[in-house]
Structure formats: structure tokens, C-alpha cells
N, C-alpha and C positions, 0 to 999 in steps of 0.2 A: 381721540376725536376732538374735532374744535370746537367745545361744549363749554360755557360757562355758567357758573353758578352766581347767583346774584345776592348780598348780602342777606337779607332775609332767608333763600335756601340753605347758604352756609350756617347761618345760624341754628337754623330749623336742625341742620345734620348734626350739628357738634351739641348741642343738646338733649339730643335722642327724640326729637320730637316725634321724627319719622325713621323706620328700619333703618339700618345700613346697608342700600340698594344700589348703588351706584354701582358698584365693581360686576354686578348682575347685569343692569343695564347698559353696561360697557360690551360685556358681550353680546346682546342682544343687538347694539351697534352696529357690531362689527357685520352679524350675518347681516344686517341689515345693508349696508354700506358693499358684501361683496355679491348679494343678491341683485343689488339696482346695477352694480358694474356689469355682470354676467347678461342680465336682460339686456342692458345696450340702452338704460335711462341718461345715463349723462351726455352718452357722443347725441341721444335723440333730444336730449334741453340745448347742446351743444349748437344743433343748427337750429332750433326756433326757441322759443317761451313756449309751455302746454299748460294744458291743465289735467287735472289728472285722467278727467274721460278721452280728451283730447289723445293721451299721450297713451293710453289703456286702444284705442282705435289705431294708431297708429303702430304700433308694438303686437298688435292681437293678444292684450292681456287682460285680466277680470277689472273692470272702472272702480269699485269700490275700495278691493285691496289696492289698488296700484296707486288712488288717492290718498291711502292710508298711508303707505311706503313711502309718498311726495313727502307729507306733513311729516311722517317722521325723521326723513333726513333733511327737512328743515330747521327741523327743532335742535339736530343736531348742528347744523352749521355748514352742510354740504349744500344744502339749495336757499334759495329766496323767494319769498311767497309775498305775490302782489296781485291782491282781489285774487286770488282762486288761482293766477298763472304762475307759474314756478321756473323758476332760472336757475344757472351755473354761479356757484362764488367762486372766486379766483381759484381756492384751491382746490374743487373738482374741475375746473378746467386745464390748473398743473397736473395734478395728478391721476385720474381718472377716467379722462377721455384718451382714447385708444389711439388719435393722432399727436396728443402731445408727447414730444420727443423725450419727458421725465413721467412717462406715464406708468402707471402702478398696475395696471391690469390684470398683465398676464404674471404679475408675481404675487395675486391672491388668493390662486392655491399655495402656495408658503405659508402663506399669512394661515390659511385655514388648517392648514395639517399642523403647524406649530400650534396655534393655540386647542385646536379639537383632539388632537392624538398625540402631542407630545407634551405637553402640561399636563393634562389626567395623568400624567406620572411622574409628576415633582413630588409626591410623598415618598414614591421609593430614592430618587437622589436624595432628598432631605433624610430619610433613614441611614443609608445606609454610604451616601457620598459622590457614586456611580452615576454616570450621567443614565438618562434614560432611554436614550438610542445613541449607538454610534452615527452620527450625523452626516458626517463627511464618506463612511461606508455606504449610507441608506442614501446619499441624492447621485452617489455612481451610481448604485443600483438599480435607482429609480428615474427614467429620462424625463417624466414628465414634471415630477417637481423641481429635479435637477433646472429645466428650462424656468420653471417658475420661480428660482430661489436667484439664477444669475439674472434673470429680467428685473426682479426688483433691485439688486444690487447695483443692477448697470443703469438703473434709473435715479438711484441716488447718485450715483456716483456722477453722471452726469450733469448733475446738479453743481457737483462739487468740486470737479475736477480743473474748468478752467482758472478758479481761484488758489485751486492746490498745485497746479503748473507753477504759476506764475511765484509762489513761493521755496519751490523744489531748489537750489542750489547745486550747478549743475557745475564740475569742476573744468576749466579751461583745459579745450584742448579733446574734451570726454567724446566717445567715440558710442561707448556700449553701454546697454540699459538690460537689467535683469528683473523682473516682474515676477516676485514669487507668490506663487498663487493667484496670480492675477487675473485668471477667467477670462474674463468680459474686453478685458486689455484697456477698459475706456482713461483708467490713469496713465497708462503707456500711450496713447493717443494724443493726449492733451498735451504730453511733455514732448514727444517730437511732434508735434503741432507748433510749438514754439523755437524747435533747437534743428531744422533741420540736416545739421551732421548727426544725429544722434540715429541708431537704433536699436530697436528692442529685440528680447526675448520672452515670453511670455511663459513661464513654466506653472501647468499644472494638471491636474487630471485628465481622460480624454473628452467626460461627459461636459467638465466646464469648460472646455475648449470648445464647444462648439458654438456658443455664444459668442467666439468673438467675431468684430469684423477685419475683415480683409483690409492689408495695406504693405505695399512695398516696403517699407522698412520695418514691418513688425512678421517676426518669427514665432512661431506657436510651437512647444514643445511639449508633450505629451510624459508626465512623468509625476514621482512623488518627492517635493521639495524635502522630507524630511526622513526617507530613505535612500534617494537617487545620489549620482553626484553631480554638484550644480556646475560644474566648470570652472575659469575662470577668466582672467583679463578684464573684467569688469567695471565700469567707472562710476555706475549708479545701481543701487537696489532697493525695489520699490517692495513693500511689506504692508501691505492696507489691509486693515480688517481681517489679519491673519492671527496676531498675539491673542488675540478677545477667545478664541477656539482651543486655545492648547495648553496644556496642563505646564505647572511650572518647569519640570522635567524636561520636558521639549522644547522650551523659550528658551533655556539656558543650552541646550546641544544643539538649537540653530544658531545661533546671533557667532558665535565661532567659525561655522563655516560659513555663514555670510560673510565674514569679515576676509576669511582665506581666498572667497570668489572674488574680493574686491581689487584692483589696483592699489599700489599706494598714495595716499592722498584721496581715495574713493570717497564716495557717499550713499550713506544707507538711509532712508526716508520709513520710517514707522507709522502708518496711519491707522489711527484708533481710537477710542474712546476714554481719558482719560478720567482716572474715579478721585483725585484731587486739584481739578479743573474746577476754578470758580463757575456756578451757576445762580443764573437769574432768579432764582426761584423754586419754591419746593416742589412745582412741578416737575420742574426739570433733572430737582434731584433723585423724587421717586422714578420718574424713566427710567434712568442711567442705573437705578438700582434694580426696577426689573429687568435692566437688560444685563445687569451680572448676574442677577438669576437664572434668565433665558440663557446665557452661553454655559451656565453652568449645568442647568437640566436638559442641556440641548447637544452639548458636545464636549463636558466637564473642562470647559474653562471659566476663565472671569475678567472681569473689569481690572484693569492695574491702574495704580498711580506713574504718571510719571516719573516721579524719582525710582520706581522701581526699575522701569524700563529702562532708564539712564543710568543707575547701576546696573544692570545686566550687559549692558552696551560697554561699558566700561572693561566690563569682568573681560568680555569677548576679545578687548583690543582696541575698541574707540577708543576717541576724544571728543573731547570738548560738546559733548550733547547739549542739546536745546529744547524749546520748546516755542513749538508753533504754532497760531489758531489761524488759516488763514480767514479772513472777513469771505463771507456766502460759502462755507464749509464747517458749519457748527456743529453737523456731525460727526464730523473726521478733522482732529488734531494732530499735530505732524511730533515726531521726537526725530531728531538728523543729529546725525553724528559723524564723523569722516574718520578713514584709516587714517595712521600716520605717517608722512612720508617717509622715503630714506634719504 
């Protein structure tokens, strides 16, 4: 949440003056934050300033609580309070209202069932090692979170994609694009967005295929990347936000037959989050440490270092790996590597 604390409270905390309440109020936040989405608070600040009666009249909801709900995701950093009217900040109008095209909405049921029902069981992965749901079993199975989990992805992603085109390295001549796991398609989009000879393949489950959209050069193929067989003749292979979910066993028996689906001279594009990537701050570092957490109790993977990934790349058959951040994608960091030619 975009909450900050002010010297004097950081003090207060690191002293014990007050409880250690924060990580409690964080989720309190949160329902907070997908309660106002759900009601239709932000797209309704979205077209005017209200105040809370105002906005409780307008919604048919209680004026008291619904003033209480303003102030608090004020206080939080989602709204602006001037004399009693309340506005959008930037970032609920990125992310929260229901027409912006990076909007987060309908991916807060994810957000809910991961933090309500699949964290209440990080004590048994922490016991015993196991993740605590099969993840990628439980969103086939289930189509409504499955929609809820590819809408937030495909909202970041769309964030981050034109920036991550624009650094992809695409080999002369390249015809075909393989997109494993790639759902939503919106990085296979972005890159024939730019390379009109190119087109894709999108290989993934059927539930996250339905996410994606429709486009004359992108193929949607219904299948599991890491028991199917992927083809070949390939001159690009996109991998976002794949390595984070799968246990080391599995990293190392893909990156092989990625490298077999490649032309020679291919290019394989790894997008993820890397755990010895310089960061700005301890913020940033605890995130990225709960989100090795999160893929660990969520689908027993984890956070890798770069250099691990560029040795595994190596092991597979690459060269010469890299490392990418493109700038407006500091989510998602690139590792590219290319077959070798003959």
C-alpha cells in the first residue's frame, strides 16, 4: 500500500513504544482497498469529487461507514481529502478504476484468496517444505479465480510490456515466437506489435487461454509446456513469470527442451524477478522476499538469482546470457541468451 511512515512513527516503532501492528494493518488495508473496488468507489470518485454522504447517496450505501472507508483509504494513500471532498491519486486511477486499461479489479479476487486461504497455510510449507496448494492445478480447476489471476497479470504486464518489446532482441530474418505459458499473450502482442514478420504461438493451459485476445498472427495452443511437446523451428521463446513457480527439478528439464524448440542462433527471453538484482531500498527488498515466500507457499517455487538462471541457460545449451532491466518494467527483468549457430 502507498503508506508512509514519518520519522517520529518509525521511531515510535523501532523502540517499542507502540505494538508491532503494522503487518495487522496491512491487512486490514487490503480488505479495505478491495471492498471500495468491489462497491464501484473509485470509477464513482473517478467521475466527480464526493464526499462521503454525497458518495453513500449516490452508491445506496450507509453515509457513516462509507465516510469512514473515504478517510481510511486516505490515510492510506489511495484518495485525497479536501475539506470533506475526496479524489482519485494517480494510482487509483492506474490501477483501480475499472476503465483503465492497467486496471487491477477483476484480479482482487487473487489478491483475496492468496492472502485469505492460501497464506493460513504457510506454517505447513514452512514445516514440512510442500507448498500449500497445487496452484496451477487449483486456477484450471477453478474459472473464476483462473479469470482473476490472468487479469491481474495481464494488467501488469501491460504495464510492462512495451518497454520489454522494445528490449527483446529479435534475430534477423526470425519468423516464429513461442510464448510458454504465456496466458494473456500480452508480451507476444507487444513483440509483433513491433516486428510485423514475426508470429506467435502461445502455449498454455486451456483455462489461461482464455484470457487472451484475439489477433491474426497470434496462435493459441492448448497444452502443458512441461509435459507436451513443444515443436520446433522457433526463433524466439518468451518465458515470463514462469521460472518463479517451479521447483529446481523442472527449471533444469525445461531450459533443454527450450533450447531443442529453438532454431540455431534462437533467442530465449526469461522474464522474472531476480533475488540478486540491486534494489532501491529495504522496501523493495522485503517485497521480493515475500514474494519468494508467496511462490514458495503458493506453488513450491522461488525467487532465483540471476547468475543461477544463466548457469542453467548455459547447462541447457545457451550462450552468452545477460541481464536486462528494461526502464518502466521493474517488475519483470529479462535473462536472454541465444542458441548457437552452426
Amino acid at each position: 500500500m502507498p503508506l508512509f511512515i514519518n520519522a517520529l512513527e518509525a521511531a515510535a516503532h523501532r523502540l517499542s513504544v507502540v505494538p508491532p501492528m503494522f503487518d495487522y494493518f496491512n491487512a486490514l488495508g487490503l480488505h479495505a482497498l478491495i471492498a471500495a473496488a468491489r462497491i464501484g468507489v473509485f470509477d464513482a470518485l473517478d467521475e466527480r469529487p464526493s464526499s462521503g454522504d454525497e458518495l453513500a447517496a449516490r452508491l445506496n450505501l450507509d453515509a457513516r461507514t462509507t465516510t469512514m472507508l473515504l478517510r481510511a483509504l486516505a490515510g492510506l494513500g489511495y484518495l485525497r481529502d479536501r475539506r470533506g471532498r475526496y479524489r482519485l491519486t494517480r494510482v487509483s486511477r492506474l490501477w483501480f478504476t475499472t476503465g483503465s486499461p492497467t486496471s487491477l479489479v477483476a484480479g482482487l479476487e487473487f489478491w483475496e484468496r492468496t492472502a485469505c486461504v492460501v497464506w493460513p497455510r504457510l506454517e505447513k510449507t514452512v514445516r514440512d517444505g510442500s507448498p500449500a496448494t497445487p496452484f496451477y492445478e487449483l486456477l484450471e480447476s477453478d474459472p473464476g479465480l483462473s479469470r482473476s489471476f490472468q487479469a491481474w497479470t495481464a494488467a501488469v504486464a501491460r504495464r510492462q510490456a512495451p518497454a520489454t518489446a522494445r528490449a527483446i532482441p529479435v534475430p534477423r530474418g526470425a519468423r516464429r515466437v513461442l510464448d510458454v505459458g504465456g496466458g494473456h499473450g500480452v508480451f507476444s502482442l507487444a513483440l509483433l506489435g513491433r516486428h510485423p514478420e514475426l508470429r506467435a504461438t502461445v502455449l498454455d493451459l486451456p483455462r489461461a487461454l482464455e484470457a487472451a485476445a484475439e489477433h491474426p498472427r497470434l496462435t493459441l495452443r492448448a497444452g502443458s509446456f512441461l509435459e507436451d511437446d513443444l515443436g520446433g523451428g522457433y526463433d524466439v521463446v518468451l518465458l515470463f513469470n514462469i521460472v518463479h513457480g517451479l521447483d529446481d527439478e523442472a527449471v533444469a528439464a525445461l531450459f533443454p527442451r527450450l533450447a531443442a524448440a529453438l532454431n540455431p542462433g534462437g533467442t530465449i527471453v526469461v522474464g522474472d524477478q531476480f533475488g540478486d538484482s540491486a534494489m532501491p531500498g529495504r522496501a523493495s527488498r522485503t517485497l521480493l522476499g515475500l514474494l519468494d515466500l508467496n511462490y514458495r507457499v503458493a506453488a513450491g517455487g522461488r525467487v532465483r538469482r540471476f547468475v543461477e538462471v544463466a548457469r542453467l541457460l548455459r547447462e541447457a545449451g545457451f550462450h552468452r546470457p545477460r541481464h536486462r532491466r528494461p526502464l518502466r518494467s521493474v517488475v519483470t527483468e529479462l535473462a536472454i541468451a541465444q542458441t548457437r549457430r552452426r
